[in-house]
N, C-alpha and C positions, 0 to 999 in steps of 0.2 A: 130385618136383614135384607138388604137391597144387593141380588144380583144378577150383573150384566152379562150374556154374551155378546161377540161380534167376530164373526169373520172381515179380516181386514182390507184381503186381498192385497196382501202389501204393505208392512206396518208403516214403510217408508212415505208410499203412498197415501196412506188413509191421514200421518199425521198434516200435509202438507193440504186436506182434504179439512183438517178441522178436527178429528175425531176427538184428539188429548184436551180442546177447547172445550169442545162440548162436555166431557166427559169427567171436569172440573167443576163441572154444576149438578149431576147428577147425586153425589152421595151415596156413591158405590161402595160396599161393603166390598166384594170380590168381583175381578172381572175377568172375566175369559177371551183370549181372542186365538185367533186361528188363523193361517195361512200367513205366518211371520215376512215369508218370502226375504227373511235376512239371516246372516248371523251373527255372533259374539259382537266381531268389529264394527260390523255395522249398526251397531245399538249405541245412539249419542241420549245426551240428559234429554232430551226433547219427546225420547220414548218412555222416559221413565219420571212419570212427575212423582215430587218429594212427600206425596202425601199417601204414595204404595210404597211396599215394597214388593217389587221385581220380578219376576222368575221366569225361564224360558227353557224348552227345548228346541232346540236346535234342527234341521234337517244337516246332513251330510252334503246332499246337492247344493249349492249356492243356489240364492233365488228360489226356492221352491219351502214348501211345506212349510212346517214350524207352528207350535202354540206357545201361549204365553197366562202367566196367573200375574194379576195384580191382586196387593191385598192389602187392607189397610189396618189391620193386625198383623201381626209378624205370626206366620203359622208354624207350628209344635213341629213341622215334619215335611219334608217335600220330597216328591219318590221320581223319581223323572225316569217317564218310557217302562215299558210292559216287562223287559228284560226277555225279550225277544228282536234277534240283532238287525233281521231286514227290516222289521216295522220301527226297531228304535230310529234306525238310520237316517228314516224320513219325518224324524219328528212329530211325535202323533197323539202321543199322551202327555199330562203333565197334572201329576194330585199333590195338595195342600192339606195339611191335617191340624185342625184345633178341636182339640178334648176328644168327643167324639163325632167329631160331623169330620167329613171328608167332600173335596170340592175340586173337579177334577174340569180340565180343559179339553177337548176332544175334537181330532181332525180325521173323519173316518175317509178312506180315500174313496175317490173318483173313479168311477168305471168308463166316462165317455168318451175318452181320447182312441180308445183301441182293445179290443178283446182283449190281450195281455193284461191290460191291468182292471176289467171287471175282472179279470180270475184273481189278480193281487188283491181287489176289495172281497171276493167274494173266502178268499184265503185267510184276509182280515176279519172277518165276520165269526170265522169256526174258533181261533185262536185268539181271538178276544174273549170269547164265552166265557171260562175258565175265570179270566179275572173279573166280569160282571158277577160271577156268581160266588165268587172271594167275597165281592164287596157288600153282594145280598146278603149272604148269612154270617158277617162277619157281625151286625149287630149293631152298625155303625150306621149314621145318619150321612147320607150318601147323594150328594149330587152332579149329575156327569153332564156337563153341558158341552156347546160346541156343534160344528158343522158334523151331521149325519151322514149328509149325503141320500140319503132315502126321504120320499115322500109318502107316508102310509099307507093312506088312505084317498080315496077320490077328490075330498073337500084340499085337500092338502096341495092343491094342486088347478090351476085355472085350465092348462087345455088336457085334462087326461086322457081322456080319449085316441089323443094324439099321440100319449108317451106310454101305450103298455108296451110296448120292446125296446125301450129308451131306458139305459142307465138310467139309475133312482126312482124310479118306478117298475121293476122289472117284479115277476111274480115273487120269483127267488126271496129280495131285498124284502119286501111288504111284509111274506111269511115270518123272514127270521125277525122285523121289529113286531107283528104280533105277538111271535114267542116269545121276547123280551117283554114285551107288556105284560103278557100272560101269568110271569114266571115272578111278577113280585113287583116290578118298576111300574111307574107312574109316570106320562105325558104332561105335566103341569099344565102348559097351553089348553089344550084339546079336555083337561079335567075341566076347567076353569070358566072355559070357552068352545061348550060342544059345537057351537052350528057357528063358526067365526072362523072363516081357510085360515089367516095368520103368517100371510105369505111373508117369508124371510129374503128370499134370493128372487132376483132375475136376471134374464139372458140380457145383455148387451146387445143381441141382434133385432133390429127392428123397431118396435115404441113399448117393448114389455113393461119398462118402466109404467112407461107414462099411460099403458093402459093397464097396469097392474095384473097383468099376464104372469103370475110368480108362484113359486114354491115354496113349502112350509119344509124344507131341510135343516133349519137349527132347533136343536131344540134343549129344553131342562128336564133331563130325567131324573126324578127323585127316589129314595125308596117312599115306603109310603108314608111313615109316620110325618118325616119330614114334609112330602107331599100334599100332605092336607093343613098342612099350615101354608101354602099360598095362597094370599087374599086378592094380586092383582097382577097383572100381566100387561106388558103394550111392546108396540115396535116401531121402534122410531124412524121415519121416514121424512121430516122437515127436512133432512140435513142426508147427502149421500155422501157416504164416505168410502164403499164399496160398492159392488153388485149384490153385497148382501145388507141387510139391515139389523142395527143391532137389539136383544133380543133382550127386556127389562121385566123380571119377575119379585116381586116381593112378598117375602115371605113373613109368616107373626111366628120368627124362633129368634130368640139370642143370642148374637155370639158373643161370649162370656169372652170378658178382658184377659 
């Protein structure tokens, strides 16, 4: 079972970018993207090629937020947003369900624009729990992929040094994804590939690209049965289709027709 994330930065964008070309060769079982930056109206055939089917939540704001589930089984169930009205509003959840695996799209927000809204991510953080912890002991084989927004750990990260008081590195954020590690969930990457940073995202200012100055903010958190059946992980970088790069895990589980 081959699956992708990708923050898009713009689904509108990314297609005009390549992504839906590339992404025609991969053999993607489920793909997750983030940061729709559109909605209903603005989704043409060109966003949905005929070999998924579909799925989206929506943000409220035009242009901002939004995730999206491709899937090339039609799945048993789709549960769209947390049933919490200011975080449905912006678009931020979005789970698929076959038999018992569950495969969720994740856009956890942004703290850098302005104190206000680390306190909205940090608000996001405590009132998420509840449903990761649904998901833990619900028994179900469980994957929540998507932009974090946090970067763990040190390796996770090219100048840390630079960003301990920097949204996504902040003590606070680091803490509460330890606890989530702690608490029963698995990092696939960072399992797979202890001493490998894995940088997902970079800044646009400067040559971050091009000197791979990046962050490890996407990520596949599994529970853990499922988690140990990842055999391989990469990130695709030949081809830029955002300022993040998309994130390719495969797994040795079956998804039963």
């Amino acid at each position: 079972m081959r699956i992708i994330s990708a923050n898009l930065n713009g689904i509108r964008s990314a297609t005009t970018k390549g992504f839906f070309n590339w992404l025609a060769s991969q053999n993607a079982d489920v793909v997750g993207v983030q940061e729709l930056k559109a909605q209903a109206a603005d989704i043409k055939p060109e966003h949905t090629p005929t070999e998924f089917h579909a799925y989206f939540h929506y943000a409220e704001k035009k242009g901002y937020s939004g995730v999206g589930l491709y899937c090339r089984r039609k799945p048993d169930e789709v549960i769209t947003g947390l049933g919490i009205e200011d975080i449905d509003a912006e678009g931020r959840y979005l789970e698929v369900r076959f038999g018992n695996l569950s495969v969720v799209s994740l856009y956890l927000p942004s703290g850098s624009s302005s104190e206000e809204r680390q306190d909205v991510k940090f608000s996001f953080l405590e009132r998420f729990w509840p449903r990761l912890n649904e998901l833990r002991e619900s028994g179900r084989d469980v994957i929540i992929m998507g932009d974090w927004n946090i970067a763990h750990h040190e390796i996770d990260l090219k100048n840390w040094k630079g960003n301990l008081k920097n949204s996504g590195f902040l003590p606070e954020e680091r803490a509460w994804m330890t606890q989530l590690l702690g608490s029963g969930w698995v990092d696939t990457w960072r399992t797979l590939y202890p001493d490998v940073p894995g940088y997902t995202w970079w800044s646009n200012r400067g040559q971050a690209y091009a000197k791979d100055v990046g962050w490890r903010i996407d990520y596949q958190i599994a529970t853990p049965a499922l988690a140990a059946t990842a055999k391989a992980a990469s990130i695709y970088k030949d081809e830029k289709f955002s300022d993040h790069a998309p994130l390719i895990v495969d797994y040795d589980y079956p998804l039963a027709p």
